[in-house]
KOLTORBA-348540 format. One record per residue (C-alpha): residue number from 1; x, y, z. Coordinates in Angstrom, 2 decimals, decimal comma, m for minus. Layout:
<site><seq>NUM</seq><u>X</u><v>Y</v><w>Z</w></site>
...
This chain:
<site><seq>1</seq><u>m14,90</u><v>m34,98</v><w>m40,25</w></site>
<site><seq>2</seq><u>m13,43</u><v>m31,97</v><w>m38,12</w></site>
<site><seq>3</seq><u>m15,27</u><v>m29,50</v><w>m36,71</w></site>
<site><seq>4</seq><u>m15,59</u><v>m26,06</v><w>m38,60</w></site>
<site><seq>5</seq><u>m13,96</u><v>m23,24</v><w>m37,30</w></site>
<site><seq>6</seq><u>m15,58</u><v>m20,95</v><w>m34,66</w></site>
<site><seq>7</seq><u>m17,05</u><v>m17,68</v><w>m36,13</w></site>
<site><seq>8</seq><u>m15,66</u><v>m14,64</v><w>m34,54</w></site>
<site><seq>9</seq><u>m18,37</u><v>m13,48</v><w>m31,98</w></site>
<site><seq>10</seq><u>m19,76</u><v>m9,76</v><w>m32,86</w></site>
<site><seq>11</seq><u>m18,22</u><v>m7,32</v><w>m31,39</w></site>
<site><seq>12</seq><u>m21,09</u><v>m5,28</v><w>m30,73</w></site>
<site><seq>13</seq><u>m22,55</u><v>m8,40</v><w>m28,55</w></site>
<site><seq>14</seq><u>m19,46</u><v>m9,01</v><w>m26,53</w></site>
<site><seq>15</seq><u>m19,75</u><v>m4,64</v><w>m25,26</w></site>
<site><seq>16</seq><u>m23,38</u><v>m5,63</v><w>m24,60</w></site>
<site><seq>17</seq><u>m22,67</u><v>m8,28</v><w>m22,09</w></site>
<site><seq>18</seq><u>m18,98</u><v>m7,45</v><w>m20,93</w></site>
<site><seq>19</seq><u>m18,98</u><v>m3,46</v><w>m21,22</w></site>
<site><seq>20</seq><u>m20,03</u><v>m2,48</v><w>m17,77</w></site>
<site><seq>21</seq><u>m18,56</u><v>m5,04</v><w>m16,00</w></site>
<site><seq>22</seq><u>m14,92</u><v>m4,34</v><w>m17,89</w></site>
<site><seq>23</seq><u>m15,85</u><v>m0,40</v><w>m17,17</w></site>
<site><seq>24</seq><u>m16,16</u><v>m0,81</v><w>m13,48</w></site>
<site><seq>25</seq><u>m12,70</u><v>m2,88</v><w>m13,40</w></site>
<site><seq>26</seq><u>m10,87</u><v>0,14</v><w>m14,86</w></site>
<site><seq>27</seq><u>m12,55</u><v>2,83</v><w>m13,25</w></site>
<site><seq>28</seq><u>m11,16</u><v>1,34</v><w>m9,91</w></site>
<site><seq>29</seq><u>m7,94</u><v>0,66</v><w>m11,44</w></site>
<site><seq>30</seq><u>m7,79</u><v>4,14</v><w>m13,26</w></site>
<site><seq>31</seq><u>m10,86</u><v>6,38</v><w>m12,46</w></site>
<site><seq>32</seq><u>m13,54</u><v>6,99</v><w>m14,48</w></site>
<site><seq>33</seq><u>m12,17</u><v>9,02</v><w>m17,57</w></site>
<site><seq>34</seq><u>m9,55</u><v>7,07</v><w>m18,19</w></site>
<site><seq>35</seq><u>m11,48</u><v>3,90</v><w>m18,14</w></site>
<site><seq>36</seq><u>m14,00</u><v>4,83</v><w>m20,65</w></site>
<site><seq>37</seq><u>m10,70</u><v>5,67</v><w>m23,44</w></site>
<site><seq>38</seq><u>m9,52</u><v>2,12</v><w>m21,66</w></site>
<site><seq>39</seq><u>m12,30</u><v>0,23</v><w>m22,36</w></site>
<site><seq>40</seq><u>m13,11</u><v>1,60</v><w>m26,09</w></site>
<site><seq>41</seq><u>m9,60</u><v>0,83</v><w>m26,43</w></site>
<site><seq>42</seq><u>m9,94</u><v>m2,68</v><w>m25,45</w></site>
<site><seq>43</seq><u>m13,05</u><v>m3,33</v><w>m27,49</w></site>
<site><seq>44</seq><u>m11,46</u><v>m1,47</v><w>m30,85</w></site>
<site><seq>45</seq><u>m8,61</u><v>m4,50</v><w>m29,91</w></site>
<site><seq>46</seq><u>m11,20</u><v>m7,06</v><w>m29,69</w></site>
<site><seq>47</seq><u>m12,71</u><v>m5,75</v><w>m33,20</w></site>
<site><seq>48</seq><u>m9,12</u><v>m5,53</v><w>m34,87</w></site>
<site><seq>49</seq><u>m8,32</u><v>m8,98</v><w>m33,54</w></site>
<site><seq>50</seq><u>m11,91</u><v>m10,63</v><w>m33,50</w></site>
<site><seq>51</seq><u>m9,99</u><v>m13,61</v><w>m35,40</w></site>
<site><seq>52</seq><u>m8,53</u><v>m14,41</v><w>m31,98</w></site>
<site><seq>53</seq><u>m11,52</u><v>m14,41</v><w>m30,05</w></site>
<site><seq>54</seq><u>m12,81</u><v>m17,43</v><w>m31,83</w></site>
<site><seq>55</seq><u>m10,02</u><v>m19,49</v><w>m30,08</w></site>
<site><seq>56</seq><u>m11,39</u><v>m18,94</v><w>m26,34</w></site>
<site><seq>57</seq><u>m13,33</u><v>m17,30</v><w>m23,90</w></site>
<site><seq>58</seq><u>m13,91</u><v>m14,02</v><w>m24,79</w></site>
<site><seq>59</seq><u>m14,43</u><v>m12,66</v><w>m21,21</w></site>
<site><seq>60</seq><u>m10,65</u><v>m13,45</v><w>m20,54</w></site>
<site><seq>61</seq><u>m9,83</u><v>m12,32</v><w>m23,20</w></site>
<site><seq>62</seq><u>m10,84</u><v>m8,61</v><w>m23,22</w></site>
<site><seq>63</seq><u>m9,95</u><v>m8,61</v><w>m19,51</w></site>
<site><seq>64</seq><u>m6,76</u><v>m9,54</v><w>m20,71</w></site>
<site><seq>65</seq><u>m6,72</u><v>m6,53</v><w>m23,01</w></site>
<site><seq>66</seq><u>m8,06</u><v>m4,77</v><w>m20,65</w></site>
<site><seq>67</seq><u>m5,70</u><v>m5,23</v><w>m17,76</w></site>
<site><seq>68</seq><u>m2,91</u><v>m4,85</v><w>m20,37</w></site>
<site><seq>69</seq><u>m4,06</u><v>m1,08</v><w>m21,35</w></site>
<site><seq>70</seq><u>m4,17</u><v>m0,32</v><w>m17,78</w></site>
<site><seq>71</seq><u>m0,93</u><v>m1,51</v><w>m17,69</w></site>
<site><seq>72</seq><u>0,07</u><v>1,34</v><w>m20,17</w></site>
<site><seq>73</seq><u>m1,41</u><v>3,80</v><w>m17,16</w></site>
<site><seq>74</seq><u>0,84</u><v>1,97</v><w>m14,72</w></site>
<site><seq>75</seq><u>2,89</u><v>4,88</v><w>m14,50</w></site>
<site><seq>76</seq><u>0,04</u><v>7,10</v><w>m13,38</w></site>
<site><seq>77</seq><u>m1,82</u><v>4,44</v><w>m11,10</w></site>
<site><seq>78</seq><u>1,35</u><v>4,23</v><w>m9,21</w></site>
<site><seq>79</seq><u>2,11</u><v>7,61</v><w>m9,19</w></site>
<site><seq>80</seq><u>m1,76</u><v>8,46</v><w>m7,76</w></site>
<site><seq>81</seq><u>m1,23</u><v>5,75</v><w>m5,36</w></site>
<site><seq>82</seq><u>1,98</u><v>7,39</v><w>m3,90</w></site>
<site><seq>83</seq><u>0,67</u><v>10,39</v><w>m4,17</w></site>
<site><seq>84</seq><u>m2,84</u><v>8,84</v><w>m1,73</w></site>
<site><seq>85</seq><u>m0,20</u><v>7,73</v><w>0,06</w></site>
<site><seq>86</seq><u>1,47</u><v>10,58</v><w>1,27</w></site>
<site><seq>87</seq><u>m1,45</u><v>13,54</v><w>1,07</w></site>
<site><seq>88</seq><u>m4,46</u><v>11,64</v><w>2,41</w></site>
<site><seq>89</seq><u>m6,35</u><v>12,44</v><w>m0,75</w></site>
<site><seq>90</seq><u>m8,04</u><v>10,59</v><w>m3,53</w></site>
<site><seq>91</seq><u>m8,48</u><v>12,00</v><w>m6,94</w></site>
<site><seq>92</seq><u>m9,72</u><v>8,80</v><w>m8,18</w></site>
<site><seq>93</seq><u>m9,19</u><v>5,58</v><w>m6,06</w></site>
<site><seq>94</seq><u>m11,46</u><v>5,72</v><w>m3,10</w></site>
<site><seq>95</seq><u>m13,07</u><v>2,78</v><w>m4,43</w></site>
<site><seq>96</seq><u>m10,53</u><v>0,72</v><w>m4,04</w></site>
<site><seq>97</seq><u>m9,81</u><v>1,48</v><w>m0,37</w></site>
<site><seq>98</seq><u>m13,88</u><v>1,50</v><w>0,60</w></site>
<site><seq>99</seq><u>m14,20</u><v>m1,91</v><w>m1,14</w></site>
<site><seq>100</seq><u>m10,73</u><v>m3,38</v><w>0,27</w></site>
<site><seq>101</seq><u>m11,58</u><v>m2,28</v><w>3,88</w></site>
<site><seq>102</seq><u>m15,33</u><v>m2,74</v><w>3,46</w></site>
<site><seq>103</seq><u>m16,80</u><v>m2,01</v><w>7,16</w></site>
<site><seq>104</seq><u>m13,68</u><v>m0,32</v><w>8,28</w></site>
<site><seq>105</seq><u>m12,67</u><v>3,26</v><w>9,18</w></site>
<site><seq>106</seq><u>m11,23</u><v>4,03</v><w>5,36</w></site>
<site><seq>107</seq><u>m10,15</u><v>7,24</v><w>6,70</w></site>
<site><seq>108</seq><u>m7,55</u><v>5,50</v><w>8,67</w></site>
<site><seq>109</seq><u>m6,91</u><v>2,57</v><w>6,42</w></site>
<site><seq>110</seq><u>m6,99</u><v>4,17</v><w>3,27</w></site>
<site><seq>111</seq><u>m3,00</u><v>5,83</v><w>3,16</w></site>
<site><seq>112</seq><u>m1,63</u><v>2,85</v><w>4,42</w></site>
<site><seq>113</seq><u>m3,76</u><v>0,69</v><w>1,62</w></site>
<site><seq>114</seq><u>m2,81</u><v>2,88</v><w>m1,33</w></site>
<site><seq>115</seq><u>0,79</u><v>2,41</v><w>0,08</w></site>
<site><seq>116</seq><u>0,32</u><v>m0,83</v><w>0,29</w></site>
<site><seq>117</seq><u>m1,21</u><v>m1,46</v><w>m3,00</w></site>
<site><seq>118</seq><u>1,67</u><v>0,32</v><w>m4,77</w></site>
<site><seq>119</seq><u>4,41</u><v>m1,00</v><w>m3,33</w></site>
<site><seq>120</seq><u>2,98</u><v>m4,62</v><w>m4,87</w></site>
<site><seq>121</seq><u>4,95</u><v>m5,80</v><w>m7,35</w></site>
<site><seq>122</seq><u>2,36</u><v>m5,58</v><w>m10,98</w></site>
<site><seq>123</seq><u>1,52</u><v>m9,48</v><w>m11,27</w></site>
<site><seq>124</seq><u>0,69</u><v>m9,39</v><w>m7,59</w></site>
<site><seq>125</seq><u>m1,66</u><v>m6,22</v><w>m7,60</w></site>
<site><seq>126</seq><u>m3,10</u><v>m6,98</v><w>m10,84</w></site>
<site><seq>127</seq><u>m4,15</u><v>m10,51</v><w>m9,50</w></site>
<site><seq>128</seq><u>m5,09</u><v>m8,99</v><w>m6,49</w></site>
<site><seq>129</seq><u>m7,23</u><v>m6,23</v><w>m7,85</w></site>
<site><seq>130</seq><u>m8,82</u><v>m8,96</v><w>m10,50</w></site>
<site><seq>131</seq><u>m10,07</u><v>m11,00</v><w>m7,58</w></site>
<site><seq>132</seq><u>m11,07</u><v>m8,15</v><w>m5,94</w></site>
<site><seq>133</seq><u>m12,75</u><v>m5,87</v><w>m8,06</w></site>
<site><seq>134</seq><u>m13,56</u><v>m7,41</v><w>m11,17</w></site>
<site><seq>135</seq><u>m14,78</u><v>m10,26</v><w>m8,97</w></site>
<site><seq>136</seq><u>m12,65</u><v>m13,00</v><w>m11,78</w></site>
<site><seq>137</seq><u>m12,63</u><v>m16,84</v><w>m10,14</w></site>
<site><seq>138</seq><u>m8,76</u><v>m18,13</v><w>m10,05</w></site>
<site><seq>139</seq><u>m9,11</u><v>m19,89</v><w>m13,35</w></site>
<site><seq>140</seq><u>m10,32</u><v>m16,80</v><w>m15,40</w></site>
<site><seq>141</seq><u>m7,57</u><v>m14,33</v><w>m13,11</w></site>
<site><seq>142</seq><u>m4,68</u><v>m17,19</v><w>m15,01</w></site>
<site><seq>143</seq><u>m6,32</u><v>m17,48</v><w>m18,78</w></site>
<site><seq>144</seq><u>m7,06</u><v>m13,22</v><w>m18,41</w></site>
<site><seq>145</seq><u>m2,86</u><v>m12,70</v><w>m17,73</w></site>
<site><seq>146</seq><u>m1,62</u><v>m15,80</v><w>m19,11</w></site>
<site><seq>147</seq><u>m0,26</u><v>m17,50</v><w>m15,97</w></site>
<site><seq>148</seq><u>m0,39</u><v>m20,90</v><w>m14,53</w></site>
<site><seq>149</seq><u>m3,31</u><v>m21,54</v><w>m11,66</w></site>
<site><seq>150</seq><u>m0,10</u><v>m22,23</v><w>m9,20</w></site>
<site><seq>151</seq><u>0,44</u><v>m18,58</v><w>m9,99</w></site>
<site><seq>152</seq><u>m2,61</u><v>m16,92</v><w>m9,66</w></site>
<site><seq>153</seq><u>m3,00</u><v>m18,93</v><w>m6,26</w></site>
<site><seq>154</seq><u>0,66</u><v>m17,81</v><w>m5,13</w></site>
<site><seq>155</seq><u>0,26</u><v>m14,34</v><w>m6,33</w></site>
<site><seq>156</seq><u>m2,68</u><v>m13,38</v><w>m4,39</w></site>
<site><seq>157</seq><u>m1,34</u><v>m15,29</v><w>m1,17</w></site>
<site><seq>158</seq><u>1,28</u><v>m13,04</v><w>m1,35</w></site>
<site><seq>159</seq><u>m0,69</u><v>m10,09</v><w>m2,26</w></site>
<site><seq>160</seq><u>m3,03</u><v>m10,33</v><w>0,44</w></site>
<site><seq>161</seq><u>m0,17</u><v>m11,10</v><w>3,10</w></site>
<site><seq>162</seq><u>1,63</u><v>m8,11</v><w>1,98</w></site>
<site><seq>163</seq><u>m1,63</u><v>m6,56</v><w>2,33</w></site>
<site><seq>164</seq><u>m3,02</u><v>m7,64</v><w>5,58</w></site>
<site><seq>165</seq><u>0,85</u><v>m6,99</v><w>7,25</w></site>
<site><seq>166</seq><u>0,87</u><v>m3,31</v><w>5,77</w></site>
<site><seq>167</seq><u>m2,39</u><v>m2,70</v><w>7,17</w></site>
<site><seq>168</seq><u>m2,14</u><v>m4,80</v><w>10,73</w></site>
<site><seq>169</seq><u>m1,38</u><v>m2,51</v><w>13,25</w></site>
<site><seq>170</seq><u>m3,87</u><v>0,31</v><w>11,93</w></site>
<site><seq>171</seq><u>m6,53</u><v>m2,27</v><w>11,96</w></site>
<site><seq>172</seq><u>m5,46</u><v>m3,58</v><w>15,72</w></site>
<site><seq>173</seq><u>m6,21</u><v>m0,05</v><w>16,70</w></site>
<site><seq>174</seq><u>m10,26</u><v>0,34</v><w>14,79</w></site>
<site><seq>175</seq><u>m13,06</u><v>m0,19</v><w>17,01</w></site>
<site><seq>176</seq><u>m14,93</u><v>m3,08</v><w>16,39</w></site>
<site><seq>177</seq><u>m11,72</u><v>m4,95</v><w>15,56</w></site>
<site><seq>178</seq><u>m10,82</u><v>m6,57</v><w>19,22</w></site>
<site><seq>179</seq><u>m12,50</u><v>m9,63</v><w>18,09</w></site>
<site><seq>180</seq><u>m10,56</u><v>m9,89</v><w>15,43</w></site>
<site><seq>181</seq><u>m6,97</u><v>m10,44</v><w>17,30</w></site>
């Protein structure tokens, strides 16, 4: 006798356990304003399609939706990138600079990241920035943009080389970093 089918999970139980988390992942990716229309976005998805959540894991899934809305914003994230980039300041990304360097100078590092970070091509930066902020293992990064371990594994290789070569003579020249050579 087969199973029956899964029940849809409630809605209201899935923002209770995966709301905050998702919210942090697009305020670094977007800032805070636009993550909060992001992430009720992503849950009004997850109500509209709660048929589809019964086939998997749901935190995938709505980071899946989620990293697909930002995706929408693309235009903007790269255009604030550039823009952090060229002017030195951050209307809304600082986090992602203070995390990426962590214990370095992010007044030095942080043009040269933003450049870096926008000149990735979109799988690469969103694996790269699922790792990174949202903290996703490899497996979830792959189900969450519906790509093949191989190339979630390849992707943020060449992420973080692209990365760590942007950002390798500016860090040659922070103190503390001699070690490091």
């Amino acid at each position: 006798m087969a199973d029956p089918p899964r029940r849809p999970p409630d809605v209201a139980d899935l923002f209770d356990r995966y709301g905050g988390e998702l919210y942090r992942y697009c305020a670094a990716r977007v800032g805070p304003v636009v993550a909060e229309d992001i992430v009720a976005d992503t849950f009004l998805v997850a109500h509209r399609r709660r048929d589809r959540l019964a086939e998997g894991p749901e935190r995938a899934w709505l980071y899946g939706v989620a990293t697909n809305l930002v995706r929408r914003h693309h235009r903007s994230e790269t255009r604030a990138l550039r823009a952090l980039a060229r002017t030195g300041e951050d209307p809304f990304l600082a986090d992602i600079a203070e995390r990426a360097v962590d214990r370095a100078d992010a007044a030095v590092l942080q043009r040269r990241l933003a450049a870096a970070l926008a000149a990735l091509p979109a799988r690469q930066r969103d694996v790269l920035l699922l790792f990174a902020l949202a903290d996703l293992d490899y497996d979830t990064i792959g189900r969450t943009l519906g790509i093949p371990l191989g190339s979630v594994q390849s992707s943020l290789h060449r992420a973080r080389a692209k990365v760590r070569a942007a950002l390798a003579d500016v860090r040659a020249d922070l103190p503390g970093t001699e070690a490091q050579r």
